[in-house]
C-alpha positions in Angstrom: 147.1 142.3 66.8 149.3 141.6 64.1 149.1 142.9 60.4 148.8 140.2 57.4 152.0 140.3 55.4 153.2 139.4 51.9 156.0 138.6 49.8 155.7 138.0 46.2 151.9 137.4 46.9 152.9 134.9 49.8 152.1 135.4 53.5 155.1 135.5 55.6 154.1 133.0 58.4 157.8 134.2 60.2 160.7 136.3 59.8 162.7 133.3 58.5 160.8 132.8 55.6 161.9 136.4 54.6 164.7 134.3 53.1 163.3 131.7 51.7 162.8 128.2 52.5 165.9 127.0 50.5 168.9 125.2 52.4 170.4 128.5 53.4 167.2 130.2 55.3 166.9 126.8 57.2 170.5 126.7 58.0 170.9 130.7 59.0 167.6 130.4 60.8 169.1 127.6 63.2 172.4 129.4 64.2 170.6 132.7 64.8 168.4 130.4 67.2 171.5 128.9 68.3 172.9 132.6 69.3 170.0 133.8 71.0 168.6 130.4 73.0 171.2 129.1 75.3 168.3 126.4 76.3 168.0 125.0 72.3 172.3 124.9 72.5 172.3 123.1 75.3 169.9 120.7 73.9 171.8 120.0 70.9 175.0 119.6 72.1 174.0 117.5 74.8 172.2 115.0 72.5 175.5 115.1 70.4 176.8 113.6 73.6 178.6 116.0 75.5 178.3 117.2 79.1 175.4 120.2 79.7 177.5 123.7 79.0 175.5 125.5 81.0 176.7 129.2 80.2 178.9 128.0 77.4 181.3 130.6 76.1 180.7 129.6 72.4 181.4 131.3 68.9 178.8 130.1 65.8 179.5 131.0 62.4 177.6 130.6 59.8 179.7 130.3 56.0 182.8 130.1 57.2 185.6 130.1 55.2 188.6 128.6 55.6 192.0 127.6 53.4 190.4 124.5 52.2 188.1 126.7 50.2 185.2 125.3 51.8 182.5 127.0 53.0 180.6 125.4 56.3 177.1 125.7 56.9 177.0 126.1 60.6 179.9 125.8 63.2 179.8 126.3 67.2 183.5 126.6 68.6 184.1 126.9 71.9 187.3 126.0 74.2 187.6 122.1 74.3 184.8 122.1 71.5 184.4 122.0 67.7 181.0 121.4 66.2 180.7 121.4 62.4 177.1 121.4 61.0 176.0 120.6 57.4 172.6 121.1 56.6 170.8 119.8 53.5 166.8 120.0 52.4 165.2 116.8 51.2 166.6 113.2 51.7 170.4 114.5 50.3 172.8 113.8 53.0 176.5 115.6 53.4 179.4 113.8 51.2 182.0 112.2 52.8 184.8 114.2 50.9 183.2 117.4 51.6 183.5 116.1 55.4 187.0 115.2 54.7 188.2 118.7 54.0 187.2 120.4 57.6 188.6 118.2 59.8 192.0 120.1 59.7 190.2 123.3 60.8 188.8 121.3 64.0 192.4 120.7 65.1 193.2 117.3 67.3 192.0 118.6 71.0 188.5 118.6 72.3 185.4 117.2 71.5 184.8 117.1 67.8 182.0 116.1 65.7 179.9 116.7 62.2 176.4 117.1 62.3 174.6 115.9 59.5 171.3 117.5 59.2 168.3 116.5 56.4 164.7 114.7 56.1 166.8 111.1 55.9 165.8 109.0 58.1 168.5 108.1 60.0 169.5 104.0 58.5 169.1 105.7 55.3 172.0 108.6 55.7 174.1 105.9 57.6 174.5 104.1 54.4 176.5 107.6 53.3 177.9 108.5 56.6 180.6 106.6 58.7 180.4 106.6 62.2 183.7 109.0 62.3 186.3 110.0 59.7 189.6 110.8 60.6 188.8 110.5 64.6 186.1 113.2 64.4 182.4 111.7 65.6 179.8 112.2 62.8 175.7 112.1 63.7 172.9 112.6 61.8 169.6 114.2 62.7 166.6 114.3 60.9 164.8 117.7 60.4 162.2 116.4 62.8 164.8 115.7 65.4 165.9 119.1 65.5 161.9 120.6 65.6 161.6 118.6 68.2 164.4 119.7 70.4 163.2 123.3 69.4 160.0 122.6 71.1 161.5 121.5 74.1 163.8 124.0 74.5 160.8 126.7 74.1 159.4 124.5 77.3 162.5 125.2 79.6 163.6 128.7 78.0 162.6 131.9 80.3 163.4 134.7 78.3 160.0 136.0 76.2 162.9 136.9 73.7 164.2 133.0 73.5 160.6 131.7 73.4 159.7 134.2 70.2 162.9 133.2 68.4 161.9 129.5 69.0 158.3 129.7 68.3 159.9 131.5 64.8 162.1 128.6 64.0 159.7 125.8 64.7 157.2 127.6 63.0 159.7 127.8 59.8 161.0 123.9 60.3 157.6 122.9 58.7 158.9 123.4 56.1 161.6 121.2 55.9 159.7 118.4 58.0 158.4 116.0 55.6 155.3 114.1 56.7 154.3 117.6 58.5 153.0 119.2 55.3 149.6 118.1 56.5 148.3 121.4 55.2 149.4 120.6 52.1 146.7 120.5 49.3 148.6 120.2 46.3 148.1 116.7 44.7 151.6 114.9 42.7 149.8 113.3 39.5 151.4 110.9 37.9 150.9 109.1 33.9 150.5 105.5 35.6 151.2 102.6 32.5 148.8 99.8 32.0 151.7 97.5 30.9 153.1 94.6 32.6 156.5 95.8 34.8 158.7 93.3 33.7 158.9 91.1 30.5 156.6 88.1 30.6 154.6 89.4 33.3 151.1 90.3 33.8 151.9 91.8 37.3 151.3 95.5 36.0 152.0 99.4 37.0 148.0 99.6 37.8 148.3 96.5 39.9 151.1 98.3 42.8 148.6 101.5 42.9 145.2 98.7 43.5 147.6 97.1 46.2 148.1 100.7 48.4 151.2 100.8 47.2 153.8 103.2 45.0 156.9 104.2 44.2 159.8 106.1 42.2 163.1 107.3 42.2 164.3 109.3 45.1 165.2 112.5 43.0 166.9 112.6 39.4 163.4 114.2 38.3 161.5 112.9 40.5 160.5 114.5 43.7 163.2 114.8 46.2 160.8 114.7 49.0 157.4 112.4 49.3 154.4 114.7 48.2 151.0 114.7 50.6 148.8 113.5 47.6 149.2 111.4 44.6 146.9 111.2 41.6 147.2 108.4 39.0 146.0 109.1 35.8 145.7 106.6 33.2 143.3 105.3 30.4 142.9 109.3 29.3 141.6 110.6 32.7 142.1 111.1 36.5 141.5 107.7 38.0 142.1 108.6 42.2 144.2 110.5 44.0 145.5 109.1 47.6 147.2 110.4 50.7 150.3 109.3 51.2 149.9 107.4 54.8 153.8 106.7 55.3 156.6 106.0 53.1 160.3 104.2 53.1 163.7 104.6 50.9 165.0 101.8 50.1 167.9 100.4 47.8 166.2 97.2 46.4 162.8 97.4 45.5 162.7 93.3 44.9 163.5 93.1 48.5 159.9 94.7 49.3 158.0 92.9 46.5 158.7 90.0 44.3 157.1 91.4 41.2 158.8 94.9 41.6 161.3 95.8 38.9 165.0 95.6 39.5 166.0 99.5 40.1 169.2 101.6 40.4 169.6 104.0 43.3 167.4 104.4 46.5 163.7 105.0 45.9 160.8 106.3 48.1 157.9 103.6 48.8 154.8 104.9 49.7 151.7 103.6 51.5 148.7 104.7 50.2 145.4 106.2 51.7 142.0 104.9 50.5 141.1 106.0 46.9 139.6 109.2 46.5 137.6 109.1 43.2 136.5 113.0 41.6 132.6 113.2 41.2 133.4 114.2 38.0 135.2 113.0 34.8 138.4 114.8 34.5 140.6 114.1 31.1 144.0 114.3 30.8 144.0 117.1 28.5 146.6 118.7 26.5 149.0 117.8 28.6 152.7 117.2 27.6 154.3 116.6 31.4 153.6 112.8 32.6 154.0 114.5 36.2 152.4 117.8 37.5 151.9 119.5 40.7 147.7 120.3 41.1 145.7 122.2 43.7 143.5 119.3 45.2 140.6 121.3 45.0 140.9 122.1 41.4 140.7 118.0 40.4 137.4 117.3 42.6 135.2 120.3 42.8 134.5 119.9 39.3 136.0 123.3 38.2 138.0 121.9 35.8 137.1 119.1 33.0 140.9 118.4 32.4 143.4 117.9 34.9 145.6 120.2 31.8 143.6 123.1 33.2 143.9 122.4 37.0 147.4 122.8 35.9 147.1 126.1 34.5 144.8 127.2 37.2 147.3 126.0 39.5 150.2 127.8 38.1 148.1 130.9 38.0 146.8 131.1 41.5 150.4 130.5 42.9 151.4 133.8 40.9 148.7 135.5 42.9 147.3 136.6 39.8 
């Protein structure tokens, strides 16, 4: 039996999440994995392409620092092997200059290759990512990718000691595995205009949300990752909130619909979930964001008459207070 335990006033689900869930706890919790399951290396650096190590006589370091004044997320060295991971949370995807600047630590011997890691799906980061620079193979996984070869690898492992170190990781990758924050309550509520998109239209913002549609920029504000729930409020009050059923990024957002504004940078699309309407009226409030983070239960339970105070309450319970 294990004891409930807290930090800041929220549970610790694993010992990863003692540091965080920012990009450093996901990448630190992967190459302690990495040291302690030979089953999960193995997995990873076959998919990467290269021949099963078996016992392989490896080295991982995790912020290494080198001449070129970079620091490296995660790297697994080994005789005729150099393996340089960068890790990022959200859609983000590792720059080709920063690349650039390790590939003189890998030398010119051996397998080499970068390992882009993030929640991009994979056409999306190869629109950032060459298939090699400068003769070293680059890859990109998604967060899921790497979940999933941590399940497998808990299959196949035989060491109690391996399987509890997976069970930890996967247990912490939900975090970082968009579209598996199914136990995610919180509902994104958006100000949604009643004007026409585009000049001389009368196609209109109201008219993408009727058509189980939505979308916005990828970041720069916006969220970085696609939320479970969005709410639309417009007309003073909260209209609906939906589930988000599945979602794109794309670059052009005329390409998916005729009527769609001409945009700048790569946006998320989402497919919306049937309308789910509060029994009661809930007015906007005075409230001075057009976009807010709310506790599902707070909007349709009635315990709040403006989604201004479901924002408060919100704010409140996730200080524990």
């Amino acid at each position: 039996m294990t004891i409930p335990i807290t930090r800041f006033g929220a549970a610790l689900p694993n010992v990863f999440a003692l540091a965080g869930t920012d990009e450093n706890s996901a990448t630190g919790a992967l190459g302690w994995a990495l040291s302690q399951s030979p089953a999960l290396l193995s997995l990873l650096l076959c998919d990467l392409g290269f021949a099963s190590y078996g016992e392989l006589d490896a080295r991982i370091d995790l912020q290494r620092r080198t001449d070129d004044a970079g620091f490296t997320d995660i790297e697994i060295r080994a005789k005729d092997l150099h393996c340089i991971i960068e890790a990022k949370v959200g859609i983000a995807v590792a720059h080709r200059a920063q690349l650039e600047r390790y590939v003189d630590r890998m030398g010119s011997i051996g397998s080499r290759v970068f390992l882009s890691i993030s929640d991009a799906p994979t056409a999306f980061a190869a629109r950032s990512l060459p298939p090699e620079i400068q003769g070293v193979a680059v890859k990109h996984r998604t967060w899921r990718d790497i979940q999933s070869q941590v399940r497998q690898a808990a299959g196949i492992a035989t060491s109690p000691i391996e399987k509890l170190w997976l069970r930890q990781l996967e247990q912490h990758l939900e975090k970082y595995v968009t579209g598996n924050r199914i136990t995610d309550n919180t509902v994104y509520v958006v100000s949604l205009s009643t004007a026409p998109i585009e000049d001389g239209s009368t196609y209109t913002w109201v008219d993408v949300v009727k058509e189980g549609r939505y979308f916005h920029p990828a970041g720069k504000g916006w969220p970085a990752e696609p939320p479970n729930y969005i709410g639309f409020r417009y007309n003073g009050k909260l209209q609906a909130i939906h589930h988000v059923e599945d979602w794109q990024v794309v670059d052009r957002l005329k390409d998916e619909h005729a009527s769609w504004p001409e945009n700048e940078g790569p946006h998320f699309v989402y497919r919306l979930g049937p309308a789910i309407i509060p029994t009661t009226e809930v007015r906007s409030g005075n409230i001075w964001s057009a976009r807010n983070y709310v506790a599902i239960d707070l909007l349709l339970s009635g315990a709040c008459q403006t989604i201004s105070e479901a924002v408060a309450a919100t704010k409140k319970r996730l200080e524990g207070d």
